[in-house]
N, C-alpha and C positions, 0 to 999 in steps of 0.2 A: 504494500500500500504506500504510495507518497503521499507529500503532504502531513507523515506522522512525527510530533512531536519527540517521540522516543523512538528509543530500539528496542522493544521488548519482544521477548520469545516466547510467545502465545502458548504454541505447544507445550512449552517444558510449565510455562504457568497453570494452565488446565492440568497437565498431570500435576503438579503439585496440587493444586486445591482438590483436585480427586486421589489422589492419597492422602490428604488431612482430612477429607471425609469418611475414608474408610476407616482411617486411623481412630476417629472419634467413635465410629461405630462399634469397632473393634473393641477398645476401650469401655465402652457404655453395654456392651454385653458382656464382659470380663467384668463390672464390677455390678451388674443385675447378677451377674452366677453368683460371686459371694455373697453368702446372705451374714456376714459381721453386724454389718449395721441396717437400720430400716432409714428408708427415704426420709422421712422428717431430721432427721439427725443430719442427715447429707445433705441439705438443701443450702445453706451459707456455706460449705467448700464447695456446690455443684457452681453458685451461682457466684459469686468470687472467678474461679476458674472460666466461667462463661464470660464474665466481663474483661477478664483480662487478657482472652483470647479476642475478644473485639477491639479492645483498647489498643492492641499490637499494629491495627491498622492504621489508627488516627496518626499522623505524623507529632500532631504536636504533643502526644502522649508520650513521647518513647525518649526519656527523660531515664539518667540514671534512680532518680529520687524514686519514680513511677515504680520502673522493677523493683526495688527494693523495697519498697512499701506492701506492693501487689506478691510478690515471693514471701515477705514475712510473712503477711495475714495468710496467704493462701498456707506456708506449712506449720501455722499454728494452730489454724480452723482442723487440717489434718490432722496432728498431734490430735487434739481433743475427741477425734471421733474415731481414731482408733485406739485413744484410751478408754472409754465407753465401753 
């Protein structure tokens, strides 16, 4: 295509997002099998984790501070729901 602002490789993009989707699904069936914890308990690490994978794309998110913040809470909210 001319006339494109960047050089980006379609291809290899589509398969990445279709491997981070299968990835998640993969994932999200691996932890329905463990029955550890019940869904209310997991609902602030699911939902932490959901944001921080959206947050990844905003540019102006992607701050040393951001990860650091977003990585604390995310494995502390874990800590407590597999000490549970």
């Amino acid at each position: 295509m001319s006339g494109m602002a960047s050089n980006y490789n379609f291809d290899k993009l589509v398969l990445g997002g279709v491997t981070a989707i299968v990835a998640v699904f993969a994932a999200v069936i691996a932890a329905l099998g463990s029955a550890t914890s019940t869904i209310d308990k997991s609902i602030p690490f699911l939902l932490v984790t959901l944001f921080y994978g959206v947050m990844m794309f905003a540019s102006s998110y992607v701050e040393e501070e951001q990860h650091f913040w977003y990585w604390s809470t995310t494995a502390w909210l874990f800590y407590l729901l597999v000490k549970r």
